[in-house]
FILUM-683455 format. One record per residue: residue in one letter; x, y, z negated of N, C-alpha, C in turn. Coordinates in Angstrom, 1 decimal, always signed. Layout:
<recs>
REC res n.east n.north   n.up ca.east ca.north  ca.up c.east c.north   c.up
REC   a      X       Y      Z       X        Y      Z      X       Y      Z
...
</recs>
This chain:
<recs>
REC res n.east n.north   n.up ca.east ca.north  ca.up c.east c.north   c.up
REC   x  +15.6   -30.6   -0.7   +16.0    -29.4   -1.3  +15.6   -28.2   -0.6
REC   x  +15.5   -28.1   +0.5   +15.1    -27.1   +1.7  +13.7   -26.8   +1.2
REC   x  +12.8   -27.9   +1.1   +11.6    -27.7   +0.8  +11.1   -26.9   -0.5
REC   x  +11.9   -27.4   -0.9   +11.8    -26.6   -2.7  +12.3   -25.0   -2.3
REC   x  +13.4   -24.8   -1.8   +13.9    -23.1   -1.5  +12.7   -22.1   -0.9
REC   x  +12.0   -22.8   -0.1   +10.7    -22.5   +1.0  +10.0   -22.3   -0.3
REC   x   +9.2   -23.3   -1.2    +8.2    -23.3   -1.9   +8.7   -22.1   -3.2
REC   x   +9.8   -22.2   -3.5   +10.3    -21.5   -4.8   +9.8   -19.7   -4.0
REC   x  +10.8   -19.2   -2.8   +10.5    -18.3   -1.9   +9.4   -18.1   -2.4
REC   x   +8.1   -18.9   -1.6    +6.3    -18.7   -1.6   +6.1   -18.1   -2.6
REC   x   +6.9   -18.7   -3.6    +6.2    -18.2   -5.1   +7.0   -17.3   -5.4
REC   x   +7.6   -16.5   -5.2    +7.9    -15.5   -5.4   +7.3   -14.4   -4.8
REC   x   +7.0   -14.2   -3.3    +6.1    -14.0   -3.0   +4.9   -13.0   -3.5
REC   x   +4.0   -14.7   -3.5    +3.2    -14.5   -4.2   +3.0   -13.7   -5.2
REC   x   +4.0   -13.6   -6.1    +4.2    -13.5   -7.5   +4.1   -12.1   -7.6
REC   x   +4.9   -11.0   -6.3    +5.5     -9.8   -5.9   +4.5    -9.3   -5.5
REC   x   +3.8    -9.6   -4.1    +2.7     -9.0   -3.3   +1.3    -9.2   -4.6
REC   x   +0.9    -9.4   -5.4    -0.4     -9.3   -6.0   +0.0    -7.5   -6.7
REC   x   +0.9    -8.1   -7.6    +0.9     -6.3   -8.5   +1.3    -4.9   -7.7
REC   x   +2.1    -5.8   -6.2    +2.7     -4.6   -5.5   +1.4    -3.9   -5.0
REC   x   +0.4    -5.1   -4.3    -1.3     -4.3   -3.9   -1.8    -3.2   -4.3
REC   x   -2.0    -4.2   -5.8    -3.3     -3.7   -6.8   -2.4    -2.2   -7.3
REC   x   -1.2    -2.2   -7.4    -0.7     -0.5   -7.6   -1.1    +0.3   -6.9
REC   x   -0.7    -0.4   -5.2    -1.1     +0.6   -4.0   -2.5    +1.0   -4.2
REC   x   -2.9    -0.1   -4.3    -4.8     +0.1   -3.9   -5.2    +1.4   -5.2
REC   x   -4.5    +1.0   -6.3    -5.0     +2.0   -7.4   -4.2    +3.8   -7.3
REC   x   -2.9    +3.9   -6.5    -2.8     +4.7   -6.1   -4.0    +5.9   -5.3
REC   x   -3.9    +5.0   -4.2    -4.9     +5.4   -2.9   -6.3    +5.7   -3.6
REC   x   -6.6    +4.7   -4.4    -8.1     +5.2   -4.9   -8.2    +6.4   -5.8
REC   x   -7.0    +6.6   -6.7    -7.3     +7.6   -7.5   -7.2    +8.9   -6.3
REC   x   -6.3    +8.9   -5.5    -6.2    +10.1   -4.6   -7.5   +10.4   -3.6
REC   x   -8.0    +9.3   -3.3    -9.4     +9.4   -2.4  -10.7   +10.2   -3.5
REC   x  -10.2    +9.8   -5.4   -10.9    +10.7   -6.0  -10.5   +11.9   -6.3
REC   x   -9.4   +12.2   -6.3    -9.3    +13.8   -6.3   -9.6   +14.3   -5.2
REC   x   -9.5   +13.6   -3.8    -9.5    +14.8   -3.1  -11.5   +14.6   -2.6
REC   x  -12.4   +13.6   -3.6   -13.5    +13.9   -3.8  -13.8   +15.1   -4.3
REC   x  -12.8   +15.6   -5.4   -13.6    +16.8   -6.1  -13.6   +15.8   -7.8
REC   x  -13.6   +14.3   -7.6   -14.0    +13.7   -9.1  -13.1   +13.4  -10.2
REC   x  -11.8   +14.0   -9.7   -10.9    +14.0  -10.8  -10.0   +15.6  -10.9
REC   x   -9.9   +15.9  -10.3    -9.6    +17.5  -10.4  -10.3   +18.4   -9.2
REC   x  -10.3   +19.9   -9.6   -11.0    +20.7   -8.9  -10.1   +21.3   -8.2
REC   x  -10.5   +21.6   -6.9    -9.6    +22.5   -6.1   -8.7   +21.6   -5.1
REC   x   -9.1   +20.3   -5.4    -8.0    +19.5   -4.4   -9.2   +18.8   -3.3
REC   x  -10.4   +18.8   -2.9   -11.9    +18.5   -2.2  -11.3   +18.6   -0.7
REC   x  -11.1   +17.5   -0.2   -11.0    +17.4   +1.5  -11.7   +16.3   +1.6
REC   x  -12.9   +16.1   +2.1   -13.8    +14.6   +3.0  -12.9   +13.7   +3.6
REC   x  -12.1   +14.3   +4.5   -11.4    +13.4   +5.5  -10.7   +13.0   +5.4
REC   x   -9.7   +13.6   +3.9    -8.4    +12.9   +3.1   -9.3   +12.2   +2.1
REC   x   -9.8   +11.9   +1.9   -10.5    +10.8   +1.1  -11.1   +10.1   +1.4
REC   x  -11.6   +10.1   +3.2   -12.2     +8.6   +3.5  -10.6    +7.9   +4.2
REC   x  -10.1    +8.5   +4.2    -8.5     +8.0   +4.9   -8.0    +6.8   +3.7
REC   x   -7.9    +7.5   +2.1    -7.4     +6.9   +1.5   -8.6    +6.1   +0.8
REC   x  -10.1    +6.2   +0.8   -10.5     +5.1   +0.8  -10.5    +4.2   +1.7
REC   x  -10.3    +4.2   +2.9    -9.9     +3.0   +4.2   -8.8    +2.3   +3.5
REC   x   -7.9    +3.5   +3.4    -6.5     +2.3   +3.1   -6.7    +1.3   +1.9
REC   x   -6.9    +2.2   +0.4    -7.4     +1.7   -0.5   -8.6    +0.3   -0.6
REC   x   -9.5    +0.0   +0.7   -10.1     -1.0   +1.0   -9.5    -1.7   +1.3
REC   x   -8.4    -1.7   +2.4    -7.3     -2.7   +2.9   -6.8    -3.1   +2.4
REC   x   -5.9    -2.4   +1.3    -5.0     -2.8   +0.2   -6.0    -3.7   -0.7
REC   x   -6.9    -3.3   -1.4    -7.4     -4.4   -1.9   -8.5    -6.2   -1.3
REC   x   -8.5    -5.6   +0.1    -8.5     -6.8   +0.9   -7.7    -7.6   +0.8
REC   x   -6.6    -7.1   +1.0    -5.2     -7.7   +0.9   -4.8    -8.6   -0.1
REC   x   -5.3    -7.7   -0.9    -5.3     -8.6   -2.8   -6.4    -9.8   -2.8
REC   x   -7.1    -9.4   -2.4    -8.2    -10.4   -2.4   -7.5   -11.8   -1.2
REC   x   -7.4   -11.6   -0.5    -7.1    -12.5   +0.5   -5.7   -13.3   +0.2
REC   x   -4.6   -12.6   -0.5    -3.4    -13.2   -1.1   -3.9   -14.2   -2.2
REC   x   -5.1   -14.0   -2.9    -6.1    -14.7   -4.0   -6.2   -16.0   -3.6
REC   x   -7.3   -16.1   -2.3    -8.0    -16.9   -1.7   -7.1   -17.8   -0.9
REC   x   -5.9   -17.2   -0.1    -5.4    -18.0   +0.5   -3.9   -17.5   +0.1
REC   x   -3.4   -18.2   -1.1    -2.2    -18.3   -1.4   -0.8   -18.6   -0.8
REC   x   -1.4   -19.1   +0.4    +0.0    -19.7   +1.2   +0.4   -18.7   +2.4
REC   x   -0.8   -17.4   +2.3    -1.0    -16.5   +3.3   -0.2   -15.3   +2.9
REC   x   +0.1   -15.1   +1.4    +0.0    -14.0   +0.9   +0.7   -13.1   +1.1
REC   x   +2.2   -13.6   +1.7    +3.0    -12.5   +2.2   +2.6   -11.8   +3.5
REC   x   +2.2   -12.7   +4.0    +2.0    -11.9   +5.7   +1.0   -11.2   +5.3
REC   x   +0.0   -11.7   +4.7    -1.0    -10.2   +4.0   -0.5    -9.5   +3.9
REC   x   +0.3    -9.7   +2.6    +0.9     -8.1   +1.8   +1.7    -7.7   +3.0
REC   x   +2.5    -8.0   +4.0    +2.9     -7.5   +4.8   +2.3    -6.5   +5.7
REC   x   +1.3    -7.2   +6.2    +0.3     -6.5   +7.0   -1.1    -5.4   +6.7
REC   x   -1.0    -5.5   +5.4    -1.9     -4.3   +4.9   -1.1    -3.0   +4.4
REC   x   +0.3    -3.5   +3.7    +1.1     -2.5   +3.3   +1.7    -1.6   +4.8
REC   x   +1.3    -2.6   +6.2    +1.8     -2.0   +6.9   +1.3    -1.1   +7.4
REC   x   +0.1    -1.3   +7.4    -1.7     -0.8   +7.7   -1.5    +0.9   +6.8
REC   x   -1.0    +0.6   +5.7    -1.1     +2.0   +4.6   -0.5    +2.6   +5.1
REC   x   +1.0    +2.3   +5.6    +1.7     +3.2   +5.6   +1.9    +3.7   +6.8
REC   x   +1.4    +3.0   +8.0    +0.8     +3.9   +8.9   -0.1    +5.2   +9.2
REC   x   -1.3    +4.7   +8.1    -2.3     +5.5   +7.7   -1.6    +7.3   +7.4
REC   x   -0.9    +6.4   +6.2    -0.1     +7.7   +5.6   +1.0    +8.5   +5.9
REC   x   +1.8    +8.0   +7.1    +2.4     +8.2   +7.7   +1.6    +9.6   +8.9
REC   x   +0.4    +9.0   +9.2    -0.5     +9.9  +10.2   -0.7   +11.1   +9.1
REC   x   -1.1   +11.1   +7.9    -1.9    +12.1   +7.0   -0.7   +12.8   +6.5
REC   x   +0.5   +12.4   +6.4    +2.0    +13.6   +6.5   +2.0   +14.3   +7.5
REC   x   +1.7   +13.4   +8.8    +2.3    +14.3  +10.6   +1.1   +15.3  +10.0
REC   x   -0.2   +15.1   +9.8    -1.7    +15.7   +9.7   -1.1   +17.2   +9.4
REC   x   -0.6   +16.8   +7.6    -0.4    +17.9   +6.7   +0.5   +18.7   +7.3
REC   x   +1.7   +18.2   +7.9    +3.1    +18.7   +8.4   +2.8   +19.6   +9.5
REC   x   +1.7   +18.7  +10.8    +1.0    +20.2  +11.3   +0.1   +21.3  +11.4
REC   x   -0.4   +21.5  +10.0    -1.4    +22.3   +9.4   -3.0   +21.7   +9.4
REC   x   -3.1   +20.3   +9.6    -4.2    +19.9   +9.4   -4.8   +19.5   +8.2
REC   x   -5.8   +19.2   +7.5    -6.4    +19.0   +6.2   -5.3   +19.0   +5.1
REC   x   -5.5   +18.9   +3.8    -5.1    +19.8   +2.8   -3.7   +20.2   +3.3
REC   x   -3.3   +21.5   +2.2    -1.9    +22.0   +2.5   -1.2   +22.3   +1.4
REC   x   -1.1   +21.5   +0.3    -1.1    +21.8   -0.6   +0.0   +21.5   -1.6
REC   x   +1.3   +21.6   -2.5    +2.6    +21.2   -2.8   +1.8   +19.5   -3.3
REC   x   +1.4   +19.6   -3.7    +0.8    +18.2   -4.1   +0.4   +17.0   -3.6
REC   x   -0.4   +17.8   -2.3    -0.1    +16.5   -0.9   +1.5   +16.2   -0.5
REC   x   +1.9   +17.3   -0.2    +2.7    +16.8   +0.6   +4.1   +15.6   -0.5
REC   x   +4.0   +16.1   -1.8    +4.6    +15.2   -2.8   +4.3   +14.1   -2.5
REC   x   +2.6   +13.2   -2.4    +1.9    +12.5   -2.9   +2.5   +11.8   -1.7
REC   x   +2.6   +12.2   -0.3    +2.7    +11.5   +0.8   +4.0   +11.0   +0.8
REC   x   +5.2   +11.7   +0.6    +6.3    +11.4   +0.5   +6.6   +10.5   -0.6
REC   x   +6.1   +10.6   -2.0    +5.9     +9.1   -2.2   +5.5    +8.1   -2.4
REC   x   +4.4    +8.0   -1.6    +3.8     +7.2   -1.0   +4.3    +6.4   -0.1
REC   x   +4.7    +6.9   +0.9    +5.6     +6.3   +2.2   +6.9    +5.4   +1.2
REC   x   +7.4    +6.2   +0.6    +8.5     +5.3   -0.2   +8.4    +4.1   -1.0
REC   x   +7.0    +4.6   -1.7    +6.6     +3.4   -2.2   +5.9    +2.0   -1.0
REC   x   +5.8    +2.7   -0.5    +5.0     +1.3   +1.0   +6.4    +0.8   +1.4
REC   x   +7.5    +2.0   +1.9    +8.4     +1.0   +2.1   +9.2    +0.2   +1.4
REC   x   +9.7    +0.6   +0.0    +9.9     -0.3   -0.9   +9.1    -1.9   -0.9
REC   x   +7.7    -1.6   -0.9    +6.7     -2.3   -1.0   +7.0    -3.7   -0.5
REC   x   +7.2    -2.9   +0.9    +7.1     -4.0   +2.4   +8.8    -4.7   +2.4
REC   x   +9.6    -3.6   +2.1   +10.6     -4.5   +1.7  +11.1    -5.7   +0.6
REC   x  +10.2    -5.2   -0.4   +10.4     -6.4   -1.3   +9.9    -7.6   -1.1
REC   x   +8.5    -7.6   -0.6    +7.4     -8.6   -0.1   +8.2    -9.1   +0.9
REC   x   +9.1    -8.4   +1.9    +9.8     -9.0   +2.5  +11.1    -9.9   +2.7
REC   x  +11.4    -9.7   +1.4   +12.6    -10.2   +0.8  +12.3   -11.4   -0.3
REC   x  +11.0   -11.1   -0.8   +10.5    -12.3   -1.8  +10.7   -13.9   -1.1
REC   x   +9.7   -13.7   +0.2    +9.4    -14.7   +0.7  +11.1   -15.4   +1.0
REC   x  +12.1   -14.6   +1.2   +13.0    -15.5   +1.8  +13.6   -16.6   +0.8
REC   x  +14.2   -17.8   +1.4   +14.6    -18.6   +0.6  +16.0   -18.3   -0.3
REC   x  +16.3   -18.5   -1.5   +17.0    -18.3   -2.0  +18.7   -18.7   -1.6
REC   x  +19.8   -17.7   -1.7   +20.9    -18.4   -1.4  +21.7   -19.3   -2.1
REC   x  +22.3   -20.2   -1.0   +22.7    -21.4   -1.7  +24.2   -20.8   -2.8
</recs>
């Protein structure tokens, strides 16, 4: 019976970390396009956009590797979402001390961002555990 609570867990999991990624990742990528210049004008910073294309690579690494090795998939989603919100975490202190963009819209985007990572990390974290008897 133990084994099944572990395996049922896995799959939940599993089940959690794929849509939780592919959000993040599609988050992060649309932001790495605005602050290209390719989806709105006036929001163009280089260095906020190779930040959130880094993360946005991770995160969909992440997705990919939860794919490939299914039995892996939480400590993935664990460890990439942890990766983001590090990232993002730096590019709040960035903004907070007057470094690259300054703008009401960053600083929104960051703050929910961070909530959403930790939501993230917490659910992925809670998936995996076995269910109570």
């Amino acid at each position: 019976m133990a084994a099944l609570r572990v395996s049922d867990g896995r799959s939940r999991a599993i089940g959690l970390v794929r849509p939780v990624l592919a959000i993040e990742a599609l988050a992060f990528t649309l932001a790495s396009l605005v602050h290209r210049g390719w989806i709105m004008a006036g929001y163009a910073h280089g260095a906020a956009a190779t930040a959130e294309t880094v993360i946005a690579a991770a995160l969909l690494t992440g997705l990919a590797l939860s794919m490939i090795r299914p039995a892996r998939a939480q400590v993935v989603g664990l460890a990439v979402q942890a990766f983001a919100l590090l990232g993002t975490l730096v590019g709040l202190f960035a903004v907070l001390r007057g470094f690259g963009p300054q703008t009401q819209a960053d600083l929104v985007y960051h703050g929910v961002m961070v909530a959403a990572l930790v939501a993230g990390l917490a659910a992925v974290a809670r998936a995996g555990r076995p269910a109570a008897a």
